[in-house]
C-alpha positions in Angstrom: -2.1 14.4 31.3 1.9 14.5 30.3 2.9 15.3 27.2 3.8 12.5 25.7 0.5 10.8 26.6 -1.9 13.9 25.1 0.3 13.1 22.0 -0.4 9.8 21.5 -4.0 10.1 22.3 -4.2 13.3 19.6 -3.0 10.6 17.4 -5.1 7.8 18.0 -8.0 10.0 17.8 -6.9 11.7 14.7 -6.6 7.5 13.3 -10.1 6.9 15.1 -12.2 10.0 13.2 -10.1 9.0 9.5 -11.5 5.2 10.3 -14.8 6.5 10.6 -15.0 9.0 8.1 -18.2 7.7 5.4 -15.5 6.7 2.6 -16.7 7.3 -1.6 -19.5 5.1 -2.8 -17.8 2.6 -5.0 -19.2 -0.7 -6.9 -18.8 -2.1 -3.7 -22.3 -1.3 -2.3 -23.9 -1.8 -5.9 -22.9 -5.7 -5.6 -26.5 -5.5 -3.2 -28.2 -5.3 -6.6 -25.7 -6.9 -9.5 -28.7 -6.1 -12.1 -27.7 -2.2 -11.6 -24.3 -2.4 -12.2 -22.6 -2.9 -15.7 -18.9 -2.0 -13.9 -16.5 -4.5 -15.0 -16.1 -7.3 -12.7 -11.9 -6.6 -12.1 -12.6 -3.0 -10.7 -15.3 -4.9 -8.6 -12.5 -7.1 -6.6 -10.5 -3.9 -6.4 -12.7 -2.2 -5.4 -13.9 -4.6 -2.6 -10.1 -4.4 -1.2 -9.9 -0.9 -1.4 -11.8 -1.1 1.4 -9.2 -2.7 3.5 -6.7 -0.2 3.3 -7.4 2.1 6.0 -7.4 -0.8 8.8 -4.0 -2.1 6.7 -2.0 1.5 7.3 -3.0 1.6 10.9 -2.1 -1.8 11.6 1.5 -1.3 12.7 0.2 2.2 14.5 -2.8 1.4 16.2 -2.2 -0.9 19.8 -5.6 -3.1 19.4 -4.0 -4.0 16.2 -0.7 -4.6 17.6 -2.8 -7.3 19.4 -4.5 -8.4 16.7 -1.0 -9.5 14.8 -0.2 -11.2 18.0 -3.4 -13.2 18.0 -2.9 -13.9 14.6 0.6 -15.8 15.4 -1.4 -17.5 18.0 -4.4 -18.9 15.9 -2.0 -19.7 13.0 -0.2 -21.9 15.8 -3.0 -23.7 17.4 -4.2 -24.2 13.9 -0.9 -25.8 12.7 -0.5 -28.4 15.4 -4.4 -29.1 15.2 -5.8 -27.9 18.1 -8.9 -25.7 19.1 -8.6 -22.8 21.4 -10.9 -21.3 23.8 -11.2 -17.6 24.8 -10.1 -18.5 28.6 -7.0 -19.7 26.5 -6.8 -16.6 24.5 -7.4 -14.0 27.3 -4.4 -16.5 29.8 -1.6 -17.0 26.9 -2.0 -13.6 25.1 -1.6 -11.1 28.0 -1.7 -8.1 26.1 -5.4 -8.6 25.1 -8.0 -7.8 27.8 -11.5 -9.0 28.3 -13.3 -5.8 27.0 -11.1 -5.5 23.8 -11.6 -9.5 23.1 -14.6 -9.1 20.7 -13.0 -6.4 18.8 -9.7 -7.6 18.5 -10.8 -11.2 17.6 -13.5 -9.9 15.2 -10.4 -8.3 13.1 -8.0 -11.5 13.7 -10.4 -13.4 11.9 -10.8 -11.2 9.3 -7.1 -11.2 8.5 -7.1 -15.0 8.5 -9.8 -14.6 6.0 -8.3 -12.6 3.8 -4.5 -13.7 4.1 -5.2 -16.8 5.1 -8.1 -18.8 3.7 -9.3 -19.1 7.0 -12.2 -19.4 9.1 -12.4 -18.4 12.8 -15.6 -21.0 14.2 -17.0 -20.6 17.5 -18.3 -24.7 17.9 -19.3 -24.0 21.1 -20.7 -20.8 22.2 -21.3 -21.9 25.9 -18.0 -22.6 26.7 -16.3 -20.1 23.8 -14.2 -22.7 21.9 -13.2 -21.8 18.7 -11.7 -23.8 15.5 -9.8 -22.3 12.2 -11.2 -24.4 9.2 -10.4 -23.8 5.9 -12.5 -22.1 3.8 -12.1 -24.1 0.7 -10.5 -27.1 2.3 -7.3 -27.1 0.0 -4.9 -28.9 2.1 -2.5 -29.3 -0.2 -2.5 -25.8 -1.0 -2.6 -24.6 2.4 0.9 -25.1 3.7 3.7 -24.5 0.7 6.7 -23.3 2.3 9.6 -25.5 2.9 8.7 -25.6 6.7 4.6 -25.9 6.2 4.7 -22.9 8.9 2.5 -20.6 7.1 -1.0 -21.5 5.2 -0.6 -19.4 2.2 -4.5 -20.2 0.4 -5.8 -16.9 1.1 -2.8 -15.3 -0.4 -2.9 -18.0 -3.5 -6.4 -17.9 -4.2 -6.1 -14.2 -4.1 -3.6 -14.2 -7.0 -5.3 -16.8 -8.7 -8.5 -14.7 -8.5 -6.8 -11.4 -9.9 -5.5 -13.4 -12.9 -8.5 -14.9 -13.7 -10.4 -11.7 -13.5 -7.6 -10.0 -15.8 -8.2 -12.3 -18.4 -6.2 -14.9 -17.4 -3.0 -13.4 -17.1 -2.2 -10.8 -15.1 1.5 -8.3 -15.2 3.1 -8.1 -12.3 2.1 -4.5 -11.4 -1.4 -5.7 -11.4 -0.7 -8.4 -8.9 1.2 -6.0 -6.9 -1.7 -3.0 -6.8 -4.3 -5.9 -5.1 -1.0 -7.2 -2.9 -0.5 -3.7 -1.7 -4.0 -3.3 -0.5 -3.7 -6.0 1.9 -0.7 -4.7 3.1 2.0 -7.1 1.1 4.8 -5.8 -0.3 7.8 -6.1 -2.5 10.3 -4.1 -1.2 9.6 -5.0 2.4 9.9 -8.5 4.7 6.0 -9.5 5.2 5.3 -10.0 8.8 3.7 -13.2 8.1 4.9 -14.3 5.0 8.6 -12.5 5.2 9.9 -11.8 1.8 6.5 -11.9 -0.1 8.3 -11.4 -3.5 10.3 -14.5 -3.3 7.0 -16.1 -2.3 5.4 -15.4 -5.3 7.9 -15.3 -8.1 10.0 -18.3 -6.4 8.2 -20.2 -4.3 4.5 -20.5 -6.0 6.1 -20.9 -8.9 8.3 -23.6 -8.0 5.7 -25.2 -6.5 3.8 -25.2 -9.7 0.7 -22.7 -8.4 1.6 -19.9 -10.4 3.9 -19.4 -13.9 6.1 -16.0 -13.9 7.5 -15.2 -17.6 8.3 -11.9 -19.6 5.8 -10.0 -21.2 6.6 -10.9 -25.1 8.4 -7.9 -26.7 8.5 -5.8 -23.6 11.7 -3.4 -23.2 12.2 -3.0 -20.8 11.6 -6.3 -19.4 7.9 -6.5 -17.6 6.9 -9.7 -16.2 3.3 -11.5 -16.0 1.8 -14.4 -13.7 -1.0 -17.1 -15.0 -2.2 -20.1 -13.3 -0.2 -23.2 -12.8 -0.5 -26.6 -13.7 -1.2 -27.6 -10.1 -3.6 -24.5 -9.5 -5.1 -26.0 -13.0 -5.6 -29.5 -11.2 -6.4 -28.3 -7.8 -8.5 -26.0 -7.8 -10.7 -24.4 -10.5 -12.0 -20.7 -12.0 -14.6 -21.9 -10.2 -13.6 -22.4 -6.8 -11.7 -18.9 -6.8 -15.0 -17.2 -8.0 -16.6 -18.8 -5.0 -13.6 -18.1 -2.8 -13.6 -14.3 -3.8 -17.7 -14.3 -3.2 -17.5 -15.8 0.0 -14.7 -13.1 1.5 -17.3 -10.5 -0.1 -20.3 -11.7 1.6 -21.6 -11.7 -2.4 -22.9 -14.7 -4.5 -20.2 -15.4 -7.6 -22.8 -14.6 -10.4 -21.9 -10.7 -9.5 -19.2 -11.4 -11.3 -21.2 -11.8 -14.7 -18.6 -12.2 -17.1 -16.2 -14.7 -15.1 -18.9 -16.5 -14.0 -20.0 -17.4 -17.5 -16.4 -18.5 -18.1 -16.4 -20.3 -14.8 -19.2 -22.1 -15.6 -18.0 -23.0 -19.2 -14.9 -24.0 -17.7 -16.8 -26.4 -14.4 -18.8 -28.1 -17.9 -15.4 -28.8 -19.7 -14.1 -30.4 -17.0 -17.1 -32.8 -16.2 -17.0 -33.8 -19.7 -13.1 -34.1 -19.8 -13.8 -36.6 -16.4 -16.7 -38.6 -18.8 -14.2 -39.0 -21.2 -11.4 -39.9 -18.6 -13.8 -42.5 -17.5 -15.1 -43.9 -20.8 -11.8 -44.4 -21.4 -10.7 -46.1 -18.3 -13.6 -48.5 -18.6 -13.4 -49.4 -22.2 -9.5 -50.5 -21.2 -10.7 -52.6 -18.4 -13.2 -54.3 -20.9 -10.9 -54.8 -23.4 -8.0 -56.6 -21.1 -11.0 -58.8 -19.2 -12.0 -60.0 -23.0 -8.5 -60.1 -23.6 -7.6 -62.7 -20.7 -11.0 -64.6 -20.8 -10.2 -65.9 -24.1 -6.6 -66.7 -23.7 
């Protein structure tokens, strides 16, 4: 074998055996039984993307993720103009995957669309391998924020929207940047998705009303925090990002024990708030039919 070749291969093998290496037990595998664990439910979430981290530093290194990125691009494209793909289609207009690496490398497409995205990769029908991407919470109007609508951004949203609720309902910027990095997003570098992922987040979100950015009171020097905003408030709910978070995890949202309470309290507020809405719709409809019946 040349030398350049026994190279690489020493490499990919080195990468291979650090992928496979049993990692530390964390209160990841204690979500199978919530009742044993009394961790608090932030370090659960990080702890749950820690485990992304290996497959997220190999990505650029590793050629079966180089073809996942490129299948990526091409599910994000069939899902943008509407259309459902089929493996036949996969395998003729993405040469660079073969037939024995398309399980593996569409398994860990669709698990970046999950977690990025918000997406689901479908197979509706098995016999002849057609596949759909559906969104997980169905969010349209969150899906596709950019000035373009090129890029669904949900996953990426409901990720940040997650972290803040699980910090309290606020989170600093360095917080939202630690869970960011684990997936591979970060400041200082152009996103190969989502391009400057900083402007994103402070500019665009915020502009669109998802997120608020503001200083830390009293900090020096300046720090900066994100909360919800008043379209994530109206769109979605504490709710919804529990379930959104649970459903990545493969875990029901009551793991969470203490933002599920608050999720809960908040899902009863805003039935009530909808009573209200409509008590009061209906007592002005009454009032202007007495009103014009008796003029």
């Amino acid at each position: 074998m040349p030398r350049g070749q026994k190279s690489k291969h020493r490499a990919r093998e080195k990468r291979r055996q650090a992928r496979e290496e049993p990692t530390p037990s964390t209160s990841l595998h204690s979500l199978d039984n919530p009742e044993d664990s009394n961790e608090d439910p932030t370090s659960q979430v990080e702890e749950m993307l820690k485990d992304l981290q290996l497959t997220t530093k190999d990505y650029q290194e590793d050629s079966v993720d180089e073809r996942v990125a490129i299948l990526v691009h091409y599910l994000l494209y069939k899902y943008q103009i509407k259309e459902p793909v089929t493996k036949v289609e996969i395998l003729k207009n993405v040469s660079q995957i073969s037939k024995n690496q398309f399980v593996e490398v569409l398994k860990k497409a669709s698990e970046h669309l999950e977690l990025i995205f918000g997406l689901d990769v479908k197979e509706v029908d098995p016999y002849k391998n057609i596949y759909v991407l559906v969104n997980k919470l169905d969010l349209d109007q969150v899906a596709e924020v950019d000035d373009h609508g090129s890029v669904p951004t949900t996953g990426l949203l409901m990720t940040i929207l997650g972290v803040i609720f699980t910090k309290g309902n606020r989170a600093t910027e360095e917080q939202i940047w630690e869970v960011l990095n684990m997936m591979g997003i970060y400041a200082g570098s152009l996103h190969f998705f989502f391009g400057d992922a900083k402007k994103l987040i402070t500019k665009d979100l915020v502009k669109e009303k998802y997120l608020q950015y503001q200083q830390v009171p009293n900090s020096n020097p300046p720090r900066y925090e994100f909360t919800w905003g008043p379209r994530a408030h109206a769109e979605t709910s504490k709710m919804e990002v529990l379930e959104f978070l649970a459903k990545i995890h493969n875990c029901p949202p009551s793991v969470f024990t203490a933002c599920y309470a608050e999720a809960l309290k908040d899902q009863e507020e805003r039935a009530q708030a909808r009573a209200a809405s409509r008590a009061r719709l209906a007592a002005v409809a009454n009032l202007r039919s007495r009103v014009s019946s008796s003029s």
